[in-house]
N, C-alpha and C positions, 0 to 999 in steps of 0.2 A: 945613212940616208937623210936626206932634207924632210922635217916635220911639217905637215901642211899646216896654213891656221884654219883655226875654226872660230866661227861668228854664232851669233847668237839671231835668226829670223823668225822664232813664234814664241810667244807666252799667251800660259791661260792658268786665268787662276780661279782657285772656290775656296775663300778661307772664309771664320768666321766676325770678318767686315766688309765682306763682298763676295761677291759670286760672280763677277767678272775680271780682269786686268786692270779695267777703265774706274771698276767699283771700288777695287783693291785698293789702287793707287788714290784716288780722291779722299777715301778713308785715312790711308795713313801719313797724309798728309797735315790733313786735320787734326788727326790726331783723338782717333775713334778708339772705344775699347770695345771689343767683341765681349766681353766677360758678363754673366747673367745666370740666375737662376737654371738650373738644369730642367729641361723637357723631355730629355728620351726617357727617363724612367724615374719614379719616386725616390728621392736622394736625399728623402726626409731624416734617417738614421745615421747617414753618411758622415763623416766630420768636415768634409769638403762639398758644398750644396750645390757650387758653382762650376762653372766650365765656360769655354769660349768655342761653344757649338756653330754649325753652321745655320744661316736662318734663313726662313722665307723658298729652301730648294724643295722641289715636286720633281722626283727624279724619271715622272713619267711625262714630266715633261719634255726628257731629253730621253731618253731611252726607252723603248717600245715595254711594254707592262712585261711580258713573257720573260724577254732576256735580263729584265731587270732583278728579277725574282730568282735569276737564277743567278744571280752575284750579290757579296757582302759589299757593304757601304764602302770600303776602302776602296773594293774595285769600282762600283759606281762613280766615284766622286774622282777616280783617275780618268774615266771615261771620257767625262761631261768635260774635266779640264781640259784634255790632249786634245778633243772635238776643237775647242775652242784656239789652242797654239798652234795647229793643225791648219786652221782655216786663215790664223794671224798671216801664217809665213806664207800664204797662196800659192802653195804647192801645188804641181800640177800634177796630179795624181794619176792621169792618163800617158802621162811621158816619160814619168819616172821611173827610173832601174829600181826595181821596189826589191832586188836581192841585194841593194846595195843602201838598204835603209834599215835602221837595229832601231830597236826601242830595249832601253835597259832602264829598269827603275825604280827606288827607292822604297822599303815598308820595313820599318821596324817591328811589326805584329803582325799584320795582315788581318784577315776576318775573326776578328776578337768576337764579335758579338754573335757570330753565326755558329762558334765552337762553346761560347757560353749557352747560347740557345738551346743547341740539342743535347750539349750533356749537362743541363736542367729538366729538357722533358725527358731524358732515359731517367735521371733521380728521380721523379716525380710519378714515372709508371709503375709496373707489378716485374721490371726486369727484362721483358720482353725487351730486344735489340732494336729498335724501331726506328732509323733514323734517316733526314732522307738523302735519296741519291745524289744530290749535292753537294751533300755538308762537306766532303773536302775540296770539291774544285770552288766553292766558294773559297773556302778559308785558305788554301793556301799563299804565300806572300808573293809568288812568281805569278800566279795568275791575273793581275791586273794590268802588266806588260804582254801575258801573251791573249786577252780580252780586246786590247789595240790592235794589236798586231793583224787578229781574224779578221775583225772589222776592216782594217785598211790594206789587210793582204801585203805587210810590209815582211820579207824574208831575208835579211839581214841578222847578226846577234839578236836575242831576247831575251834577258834575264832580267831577277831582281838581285841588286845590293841588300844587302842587310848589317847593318853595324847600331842597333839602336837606334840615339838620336842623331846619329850622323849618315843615314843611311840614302840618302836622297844627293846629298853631297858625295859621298862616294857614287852615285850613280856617275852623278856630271863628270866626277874625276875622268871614268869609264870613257864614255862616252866621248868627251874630250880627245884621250889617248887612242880609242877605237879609229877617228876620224884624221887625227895628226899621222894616223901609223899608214892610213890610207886605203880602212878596210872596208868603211862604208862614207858614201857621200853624205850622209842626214843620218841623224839619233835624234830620236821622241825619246826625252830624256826628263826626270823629273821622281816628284813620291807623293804618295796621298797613305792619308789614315784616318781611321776611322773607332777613338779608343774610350771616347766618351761610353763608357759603361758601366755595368753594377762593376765587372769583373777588373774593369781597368782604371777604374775612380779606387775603388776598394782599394785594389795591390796598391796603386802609390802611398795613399793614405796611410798603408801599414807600414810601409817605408819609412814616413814623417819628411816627404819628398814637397805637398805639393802645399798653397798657402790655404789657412782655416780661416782667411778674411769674408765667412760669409754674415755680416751685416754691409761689407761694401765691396760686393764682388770688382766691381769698375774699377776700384781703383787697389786693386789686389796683385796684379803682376806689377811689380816698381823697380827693377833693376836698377842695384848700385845705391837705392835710399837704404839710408842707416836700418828703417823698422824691417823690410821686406822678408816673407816669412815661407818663400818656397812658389815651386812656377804651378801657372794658372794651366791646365790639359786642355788644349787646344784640337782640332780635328778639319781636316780639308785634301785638298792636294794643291799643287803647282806645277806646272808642264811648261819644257823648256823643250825647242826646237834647236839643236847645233846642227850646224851645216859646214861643208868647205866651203872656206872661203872663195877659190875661185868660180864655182860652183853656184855661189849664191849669187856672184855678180856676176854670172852669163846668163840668168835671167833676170837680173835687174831684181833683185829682192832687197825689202829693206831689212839695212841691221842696223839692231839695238848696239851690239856691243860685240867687244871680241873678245874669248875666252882664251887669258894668253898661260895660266898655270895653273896648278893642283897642286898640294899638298898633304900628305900620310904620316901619321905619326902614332905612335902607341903611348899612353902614361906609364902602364905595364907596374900600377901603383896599386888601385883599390878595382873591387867590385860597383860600387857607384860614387866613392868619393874623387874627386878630382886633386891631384897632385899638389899640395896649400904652395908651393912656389910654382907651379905653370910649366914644370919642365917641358912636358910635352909636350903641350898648347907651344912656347918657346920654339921648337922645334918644326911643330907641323908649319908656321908662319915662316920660318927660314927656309923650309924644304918648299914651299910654295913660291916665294921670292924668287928662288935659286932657280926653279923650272920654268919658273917667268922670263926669267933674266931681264931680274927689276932689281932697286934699290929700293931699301927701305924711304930713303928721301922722295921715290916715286908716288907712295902712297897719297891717297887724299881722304880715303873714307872707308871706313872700318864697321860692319855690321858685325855686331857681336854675339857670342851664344845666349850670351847675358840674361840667364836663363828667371833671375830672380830669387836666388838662393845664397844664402848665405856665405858660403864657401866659392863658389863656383865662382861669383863675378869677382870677387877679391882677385882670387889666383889670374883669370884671364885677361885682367888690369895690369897687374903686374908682370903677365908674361910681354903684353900689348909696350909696357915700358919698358922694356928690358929689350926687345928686339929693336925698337924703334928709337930708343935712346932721345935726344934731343927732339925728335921731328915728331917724337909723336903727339905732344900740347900743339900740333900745326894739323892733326888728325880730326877730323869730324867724328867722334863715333857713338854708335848709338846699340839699342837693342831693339828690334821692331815686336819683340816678344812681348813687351808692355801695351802692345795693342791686341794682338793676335793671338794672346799667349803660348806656350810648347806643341808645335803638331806634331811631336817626338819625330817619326822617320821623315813626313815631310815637311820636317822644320827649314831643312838646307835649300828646297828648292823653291818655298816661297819668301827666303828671305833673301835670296838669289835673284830673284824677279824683282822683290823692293833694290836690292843693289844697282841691279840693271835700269830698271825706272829713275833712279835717283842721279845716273850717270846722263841718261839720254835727258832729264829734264831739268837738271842744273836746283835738285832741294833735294836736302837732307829731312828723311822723315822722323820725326823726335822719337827719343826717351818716354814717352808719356809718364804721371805720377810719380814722380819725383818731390817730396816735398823736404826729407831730412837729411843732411850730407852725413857720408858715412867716413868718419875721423881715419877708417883705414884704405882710402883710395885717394891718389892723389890729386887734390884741388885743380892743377894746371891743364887736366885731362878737358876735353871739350867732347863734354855727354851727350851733346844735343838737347836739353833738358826739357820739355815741356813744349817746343815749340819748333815747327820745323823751321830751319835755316837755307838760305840760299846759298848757292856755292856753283862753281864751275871744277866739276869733277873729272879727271882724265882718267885714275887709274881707280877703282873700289873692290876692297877685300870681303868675304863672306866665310868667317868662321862658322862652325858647326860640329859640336862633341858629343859622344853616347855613352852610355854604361858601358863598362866596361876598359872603359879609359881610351877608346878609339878617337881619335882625334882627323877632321878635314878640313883644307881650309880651300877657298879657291878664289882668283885673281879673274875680273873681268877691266879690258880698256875701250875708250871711246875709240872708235875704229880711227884710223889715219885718212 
């Protein structure tokens, strides 16, 4: 069978340097850092003081107080995004085959802080089982796709991906292949998270996962600089609208871009270390190429995991040269993590959205904090370093990896 295409007709985004698309994108243009002292809870003892929280959101501003309370910040902040890609793509909600609309979407945890919460007050009481009739349709990581879904009475697929930090990228994979296969005309597609916690600062920290730059949080996620000492935990969502293509031009909808491939890959190496030669990474960029049916010479611009860790961006450098051989010193690439730092699950889908912005408006968004080259990555490579660049982008890749050594990668082009 002939695979349909699918385009790209809404984004919404709530990271921490914006709470819009509009907000997003201005931000990381400029070349904003979200990183700051932490406010959800006293992180005075903590080895890590800093996060890249979201700022300035009143989630009752956007969601009625009742139903808000009755979901974890992960699902909220999927909410409030998909509201907003939802309204981008001006769907008409009245006309539409809504048994032929899936929301499938990304959480590496899901309600961390709502499972922290109540098994703190059971520690804290005489035993008694006390907890409330929430605590699991909060926490679960499916529940913020199917929170959408009630609201908008879409009956199409619903689930959640889950692959760690790559779990918002596999959603799009999903979804993509949902719509190509011809199963639903539109996927609310995308991931939010919400892990800014005692319980989710803590466990990295024990790991010796995230950076301990807190006298200069701002400039603590540095991907690719020589000192850089581990990724800053970031929190938000990103919400991506796919559609068929013929579908979206029979009502004259705008699109950003076309989503022409996905790629899967396993390291199948460590429990969080990534493979020191990229095998995988290696691989998942080939098997994305390949389902493109692109050439490596097609590329123009490279969002990387470029998580800010030591090990990681090494390897995913050298996987990036090794696939790309000559053309890749012709590659733009950058990490938009040095602004935004890790939303672990939906890392993929708001840097997905930077992808997508960077195609439709002709600038590469920087590297930010960049100051010491690191003697083990190749000079020729074009970081974006500091500043963003302009460029006329046709094709942009969007890596994205998780614990566990899951590997995605995915291929968006400037429509024809």
């Amino acid at each position: 069978m002939e695979l349909k295409r699918v385009v790209v007709t809404g984004l919404g985004a709530l990271t921490p340097i914006g709470n819009t698309k509009d907000e997003y994108w201005d931000a990381l243009i400029s070349g904003k850092s979200g990183a700051a002292p932490i406010t959800h809870f006293d992180a005075e003892k903590f080895k890590t003081q800093f996060a890249c929280e979201v700022k300035n959101f009143e989630v009752n501003d956007f969601i009625d107080r009742k139903l808000a309370r009755k979901m974890d910040k992960f699902s909220q902040y999927a909410m409030v995004a998909s509201d907003e890609a939802i309204a981008d793509s001006k769907l008409d909600l009245d006309s539409l085959n809504k048994y032929r609309v899936g929301v499938i979407w990304g959480a590496g945890i899901g309600g961390l802080k709502t499972f922290q919460d109540e098994v703190l007050n059971y520690a804290a009481g005489d035993g008694t089982p006390r907890f409330n009739p929430f605590f699991i349709p909060k926490m679960i990581a499916d529940i913020a796709p199917g929170n959408i879904s009630i609201k908008y009475g879409f009956m199409g697929p619903n689930y959640t991906t889950v692959s760690a930090c790559a779990s918002s990228a596999n959603s799009m994979i999903d979804a993509l292949n949902t719509i190509r296969l011809g199963h639903c005309d539109v996927v609310i597609t995308g991931g939010s998270e919400a892990a800014v916690t005692i319980a989710g600062m803590g466990g990295f920290n024990a790991m010796h996962a995230m950076s301990t730059r807190n006298e200069s949080p701002e400039t603590a996620s540095r991907p690719f600089d020589a000192n850089r000492d581990g990724f800053v935990l970031g929190e938000g969502a990103g919400s991506i609208v796919l559609e068929e293509y013929e579908h979206a031009k029979a009502r004259g909808a705008k699109i950003y871009a076309e989503v022409v491939g996905g790629g899967l890959s396993s390291d199948a190496y460590h429990m969080t270390a990534p493979h020191p030669d990229g095998i995988g990474v290696v691989a998942v960029m080939k098997n994305c190429l390949e389902n493109a049916g692109l050439n490596p010479e097609d590329v123009d611009h490279i969002n990387t995991h470029g998580t800010s860790t030591p090990l990681g961006d090494v390897a995913e450098l050298k996987a990036i040269s090794e696939v790309f051989g000559s053309h890749a010193k012709n590659i733009n690439i950058n990490s938009t993590k040095s602004m935004t730092g890790h939303l672990l699950g939906a890392a993929g889908a708001i840097e997905a959205i930077a992808s997508i912005l960077a195609l439709e408006n002709g600038i590469i968004p920087p590297t930010i904090n960049h100051s010491t080259v690191d003697e083990n990555i190749d000079p020729e490579l074009n970081l974006t370093l500091n500043k963003a660049q302009k460029r006329d982008i046709k094709v942009a890749m969007s890596n994205t990896f998780g614990f566990g050594g899951h590997n995605a990668c995915v291929l968006f082009k400037k429509i024809d």
